[in-house]
N, C-alpha and C positions, 0 to 999 in steps of 0.2 A: 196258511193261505196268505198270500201277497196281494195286495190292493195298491193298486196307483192313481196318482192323482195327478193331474195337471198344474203344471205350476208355472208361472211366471218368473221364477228367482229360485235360487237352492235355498232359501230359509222357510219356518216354520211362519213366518212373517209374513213371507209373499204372497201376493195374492191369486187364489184362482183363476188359471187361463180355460178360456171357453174354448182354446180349440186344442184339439189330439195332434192332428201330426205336425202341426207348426207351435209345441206349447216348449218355451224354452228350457224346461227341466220338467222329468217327472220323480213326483216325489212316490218311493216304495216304503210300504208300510208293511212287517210280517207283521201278522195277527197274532202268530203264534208267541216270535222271540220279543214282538213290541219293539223290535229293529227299525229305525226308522234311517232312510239314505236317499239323497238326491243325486238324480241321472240326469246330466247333460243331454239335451236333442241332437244333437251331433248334424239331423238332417233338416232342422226346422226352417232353414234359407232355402235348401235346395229347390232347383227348379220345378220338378217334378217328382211324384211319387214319395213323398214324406209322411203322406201316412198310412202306406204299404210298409216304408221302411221302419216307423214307429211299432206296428203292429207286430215283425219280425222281432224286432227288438221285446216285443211285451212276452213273445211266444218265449223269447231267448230264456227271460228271467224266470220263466215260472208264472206270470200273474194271473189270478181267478179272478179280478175284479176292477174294473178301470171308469173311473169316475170324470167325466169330462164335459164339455159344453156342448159340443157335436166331433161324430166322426162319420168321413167321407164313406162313399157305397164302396170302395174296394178295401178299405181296412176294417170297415166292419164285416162284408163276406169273410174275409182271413179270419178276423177274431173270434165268429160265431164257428166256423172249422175246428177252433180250438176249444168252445166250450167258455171261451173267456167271456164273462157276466160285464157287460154296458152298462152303467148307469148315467144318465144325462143330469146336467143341475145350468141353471141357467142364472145363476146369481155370481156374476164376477165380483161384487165386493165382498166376499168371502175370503179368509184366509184362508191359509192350507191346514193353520193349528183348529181352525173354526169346523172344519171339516173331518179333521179328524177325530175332535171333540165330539163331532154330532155321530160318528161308527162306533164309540166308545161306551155309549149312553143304551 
């Protein structure tokens, strides 16, 4: 199972971004290999539809579980399509290692 997290920055440092389709890296975490990789947003400036284009990208990778501040009504219609599990956390001063600390326990 792959879980993503929103991220601010590619480090384990960085801190929690509140939003999905404009968060500047998501961090993938497998559960299984405890692989941990940070993905570029590629779309996170773009005009429009960024977090349609986030959501294709989550279906791309495989992910069951995406942990973020809010996500918009058209990538979450997509995501629930795919069965991909929402979790909302509203605490930006969190890290990403803090976070992943707290799925590990």
């Amino acid at each position: 199972m792959k879980t993503v997290i929103t991220s601010t920055g590619n480090t384990l440092d960085s801190n929690f971004d509140l939003r999905f389709g404009r968060a500047a890296y998501f961090c993938v975490y497998d559960e299984e290999t405890e692989k941990i990789e940070f993905i570029e947003n590629i779309h996170s400036n773009d005009q429009g539809g960024a977090g349609s284009k986030a959501s294709e990208k989550m279906i791309e990778l495989g992910v069951t579980k995406i942990i973020s501040g809010d996500f918009g009504p058209k990538a979450m219609e997509l995501l629930d399509q795919f069965k991909i599990r929402l979790i909302l956390m509203s605490d930006e001063s969190k890290k990403v290692s803090d976070i992943l600390n707290l799925m590990k326990k």
